[in-house]
C-alpha positions in Angstrom: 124.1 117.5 103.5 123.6 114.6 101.0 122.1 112.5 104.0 119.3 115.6 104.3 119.6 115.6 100.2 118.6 111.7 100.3 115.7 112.4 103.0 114.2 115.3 100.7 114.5 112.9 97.5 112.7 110.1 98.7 109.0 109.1 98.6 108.4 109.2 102.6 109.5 112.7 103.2 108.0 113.7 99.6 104.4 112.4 101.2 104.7 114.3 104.5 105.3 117.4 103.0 102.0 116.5 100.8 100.7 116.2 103.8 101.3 119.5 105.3 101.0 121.4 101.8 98.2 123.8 100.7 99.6 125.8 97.7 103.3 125.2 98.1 105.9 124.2 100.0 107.4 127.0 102.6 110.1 126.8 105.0 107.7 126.6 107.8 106.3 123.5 106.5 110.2 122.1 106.1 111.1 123.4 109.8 108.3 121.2 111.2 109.1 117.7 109.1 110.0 115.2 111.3 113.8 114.5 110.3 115.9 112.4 112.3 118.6 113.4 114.1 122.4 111.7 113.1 122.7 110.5 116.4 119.6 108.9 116.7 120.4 106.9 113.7 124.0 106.7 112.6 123.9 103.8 110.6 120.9 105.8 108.1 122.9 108.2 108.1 126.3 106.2 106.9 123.9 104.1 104.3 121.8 107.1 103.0 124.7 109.8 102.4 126.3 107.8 100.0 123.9 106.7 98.1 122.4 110.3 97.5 126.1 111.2 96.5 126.1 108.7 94.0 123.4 109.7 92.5 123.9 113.3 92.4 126.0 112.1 90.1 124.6 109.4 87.7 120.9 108.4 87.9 120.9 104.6 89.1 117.1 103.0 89.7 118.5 100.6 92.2 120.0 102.7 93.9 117.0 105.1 93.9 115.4 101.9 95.0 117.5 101.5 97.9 117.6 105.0 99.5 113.9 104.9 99.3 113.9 101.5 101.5 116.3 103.1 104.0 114.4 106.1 104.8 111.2 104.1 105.0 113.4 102.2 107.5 114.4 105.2 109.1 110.8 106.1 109.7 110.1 102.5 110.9 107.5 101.8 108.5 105.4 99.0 108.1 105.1 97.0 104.3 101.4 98.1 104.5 102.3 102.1 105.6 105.4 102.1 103.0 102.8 100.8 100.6 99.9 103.3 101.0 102.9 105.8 100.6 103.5 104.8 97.4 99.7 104.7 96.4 100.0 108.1 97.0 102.7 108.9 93.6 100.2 107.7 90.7 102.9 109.8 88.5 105.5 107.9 89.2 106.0 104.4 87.4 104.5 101.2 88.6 107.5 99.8 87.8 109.9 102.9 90.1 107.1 101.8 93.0 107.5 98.2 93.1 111.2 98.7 93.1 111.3 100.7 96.0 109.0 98.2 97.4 111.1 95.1 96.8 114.7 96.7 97.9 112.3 97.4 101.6 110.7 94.3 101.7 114.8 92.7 101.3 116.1 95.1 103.6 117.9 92.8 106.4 
């Protein structure tokens, strides 16, 4: 649950359910997102669990950071893909963006 929590929290899964979107989001439109599959990718799932439990708990914008570099991971984005991604949240703070940005670009 929290590793389906993080997915749904971050930027990535936030942009392909823009994606699919005309008035609002349905559970059609959540039954057809692409979510990956525990065993398919383990360790997301034992990096990305606890860091959406943490901050169900206490807001943390490294943290936030962090989850939102795993599950570009996950996704196997590109710099330039996880970039136009976050082009596409002028809402959210430049600063929030180039967070995110610099916790993927020093993912190992």
């Amino acid at each position: 649950m929290c590793f389906l929590c993080g997915l749904f929290n971050s930027f990535v899964v936030n942009y392909l359910a823009r994606l699919r979107v005309t008035t609002h989001v349905t559970t059609a439109i959540v039954q057809r997102l692409p979510i990956p599959a525990h065993q398919h990718r383990p360790d997301a799932f034992i990096e990305i669990a606890p860091i959406a439990r943490g901050l169900a708990t206490r807001p943390n914008a490294n943290a936030l950071a962090r989850l939102n570099a795993c599950v570009a991971g996950v996704y196997q984005l590109t710099r330039e893909e996880f970039a136009h991604v976050l082009d596409t949240f002028p809402l959210v703070p430049r600063e929030e963006r180039d967070r995110a940005m610099a916790a993927f670009v020093s993912r190992p």
